[in-house]
C-alpha positions in Angstrom: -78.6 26.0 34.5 -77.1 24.6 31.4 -78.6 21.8 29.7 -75.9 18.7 29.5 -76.1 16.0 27.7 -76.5 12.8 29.3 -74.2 10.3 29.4 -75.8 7.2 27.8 -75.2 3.9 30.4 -72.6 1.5 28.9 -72.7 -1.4 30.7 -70.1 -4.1 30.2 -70.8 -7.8 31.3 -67.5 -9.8 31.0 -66.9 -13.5 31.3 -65.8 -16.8 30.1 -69.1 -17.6 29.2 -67.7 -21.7 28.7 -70.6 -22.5 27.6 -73.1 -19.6 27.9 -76.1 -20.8 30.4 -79.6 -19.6 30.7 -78.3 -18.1 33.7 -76.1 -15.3 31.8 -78.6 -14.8 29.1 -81.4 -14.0 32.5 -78.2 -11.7 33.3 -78.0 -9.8 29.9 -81.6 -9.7 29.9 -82.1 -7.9 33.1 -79.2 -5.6 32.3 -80.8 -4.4 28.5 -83.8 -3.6 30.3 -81.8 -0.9 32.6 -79.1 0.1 30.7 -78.3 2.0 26.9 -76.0 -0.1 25.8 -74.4 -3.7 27.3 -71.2 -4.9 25.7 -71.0 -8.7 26.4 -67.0 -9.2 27.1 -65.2 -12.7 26.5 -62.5 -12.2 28.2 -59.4 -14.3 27.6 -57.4 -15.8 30.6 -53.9 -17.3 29.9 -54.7 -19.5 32.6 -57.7 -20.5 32.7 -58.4 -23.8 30.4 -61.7 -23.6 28.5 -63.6 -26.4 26.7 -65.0 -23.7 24.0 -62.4 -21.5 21.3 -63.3 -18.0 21.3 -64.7 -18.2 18.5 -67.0 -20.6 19.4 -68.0 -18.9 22.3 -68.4 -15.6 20.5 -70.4 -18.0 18.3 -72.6 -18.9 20.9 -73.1 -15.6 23.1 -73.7 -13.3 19.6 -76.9 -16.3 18.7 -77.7 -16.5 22.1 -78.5 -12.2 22.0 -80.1 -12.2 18.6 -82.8 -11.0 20.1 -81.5 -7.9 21.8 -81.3 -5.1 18.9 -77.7 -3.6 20.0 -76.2 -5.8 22.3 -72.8 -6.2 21.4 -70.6 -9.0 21.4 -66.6 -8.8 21.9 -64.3 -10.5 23.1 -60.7 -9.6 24.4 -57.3 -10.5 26.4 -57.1 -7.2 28.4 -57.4 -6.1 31.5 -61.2 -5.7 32.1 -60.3 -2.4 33.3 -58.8 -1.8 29.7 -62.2 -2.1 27.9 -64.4 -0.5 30.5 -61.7 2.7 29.4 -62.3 1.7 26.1 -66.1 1.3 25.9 -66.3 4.1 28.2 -68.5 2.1 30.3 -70.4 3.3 33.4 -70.7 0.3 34.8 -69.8 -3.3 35.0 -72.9 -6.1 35.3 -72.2 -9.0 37.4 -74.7 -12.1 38.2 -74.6 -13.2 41.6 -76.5 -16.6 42.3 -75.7 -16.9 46.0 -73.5 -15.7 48.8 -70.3 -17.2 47.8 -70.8 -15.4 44.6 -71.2 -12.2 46.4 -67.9 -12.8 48.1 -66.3 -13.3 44.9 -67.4 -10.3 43.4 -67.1 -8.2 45.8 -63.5 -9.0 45.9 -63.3 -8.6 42.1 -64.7 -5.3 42.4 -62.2 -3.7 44.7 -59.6 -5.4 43.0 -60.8 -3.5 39.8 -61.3 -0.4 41.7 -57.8 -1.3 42.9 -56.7 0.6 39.1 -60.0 2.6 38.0 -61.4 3.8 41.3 -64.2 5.1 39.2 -65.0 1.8 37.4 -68.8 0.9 39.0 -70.2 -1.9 39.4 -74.1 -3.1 39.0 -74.8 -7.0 40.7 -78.0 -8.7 39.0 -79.5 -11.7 40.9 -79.9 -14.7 39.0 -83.6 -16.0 38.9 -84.1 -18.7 41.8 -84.6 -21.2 39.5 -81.3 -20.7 38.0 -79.4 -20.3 41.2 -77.9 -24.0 40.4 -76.7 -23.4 37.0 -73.1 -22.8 35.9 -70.9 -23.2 33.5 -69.0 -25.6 35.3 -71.7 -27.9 36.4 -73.0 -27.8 32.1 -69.6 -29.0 31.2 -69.3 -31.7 33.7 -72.7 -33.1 32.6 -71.5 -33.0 28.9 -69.1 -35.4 30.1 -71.7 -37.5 31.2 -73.9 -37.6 28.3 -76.8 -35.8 30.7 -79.6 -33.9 28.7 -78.5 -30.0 29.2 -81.0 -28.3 27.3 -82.9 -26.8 30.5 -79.7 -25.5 31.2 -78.6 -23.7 28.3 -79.7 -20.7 26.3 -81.5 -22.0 23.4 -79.6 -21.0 20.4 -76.4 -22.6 22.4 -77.6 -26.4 22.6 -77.1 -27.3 18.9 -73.6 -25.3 18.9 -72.6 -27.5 22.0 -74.8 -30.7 20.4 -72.5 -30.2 17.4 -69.1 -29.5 19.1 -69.5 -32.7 21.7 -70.4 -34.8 18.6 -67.0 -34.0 16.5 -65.0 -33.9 19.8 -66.3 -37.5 20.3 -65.5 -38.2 16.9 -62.2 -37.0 17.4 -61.1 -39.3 20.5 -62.5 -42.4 18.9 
């Protein structure tokens, strides 16, 4: 029997991450701890309105994953079809919280599968205590002046400290 090489495991996690929660640095976490490589993916959707640039959320993500030697941090306006091709991923990480997210993904995923039937996919469970938390719900209580530290991955609450403070500046 010849002896192959094995394919290292590229796992791409993609998202908005608007702003990046405690819950997807859990999800990265979990994800470094099984796979080779992850490549973090910001992907970019022409409809979808965020309240972070790219930059700042590229900002954000690459502080938040300091601490994971080799995590890499892109971010993109392709198909995420195109950069699992690219990356030559293996597989594509996504966090489910509850059942509703299951349906959602699992949708995703054929949809995906719908143009690389090979593209895999790998579903990480949120910790229960972050089953609450989304991006959504952090940018709703920013609106309401509501302590969001316990929600956020620590090296994001000064970025969004710093961004709510000029925005606020700038509508005065």
């Amino acid at each position: 029997m010849e002896n192959q090489e094995k394919k290292p495991k590229i796992w791409l996690y993609p998202g908005s991450f608007d702003p990046f929660t405690l819950g997807h640095l859990s999800i990265v976490e979990q994800a470094y701890r099984q796979a080779d490589q992850v490549v973090i993916t910001i992907l970019q959707h022409p409809l979808k309105r965020t309240l972070f640039t790219v930059e700042e959320r590229l900002q954000m993500v690459r502080a938040s994953v300091r601490h994971l030697p080799g995590v890499i941090v892109v971010a993109d306006n392709c198909l995420l079809v195109d950069l699992y091709r690219k990356f030559q991923a293996t597989a594509i990480v996504r966090g489910v919280r509850n059942f509703r997210d299951w349906e959602y993904e699992r949708d995703y995923a054929l949809a995906n599968q719908n143009f690389l039937s090979s593209c895999q996919f790998v579903y990480l469970a949120a910790p229960a205590t972050l089953t609450y938390v989304s991006s959504s719900l952090v940018r709703e209580l920013l609106l309401y002046d509501k302590n969001i530290d316990n929600l956020l991955a620590p090296a994001v609450a000064p970025l969004l400290l710093q961004y709510w403070q000029n925005h606020r500046r700038q509508q005065s």
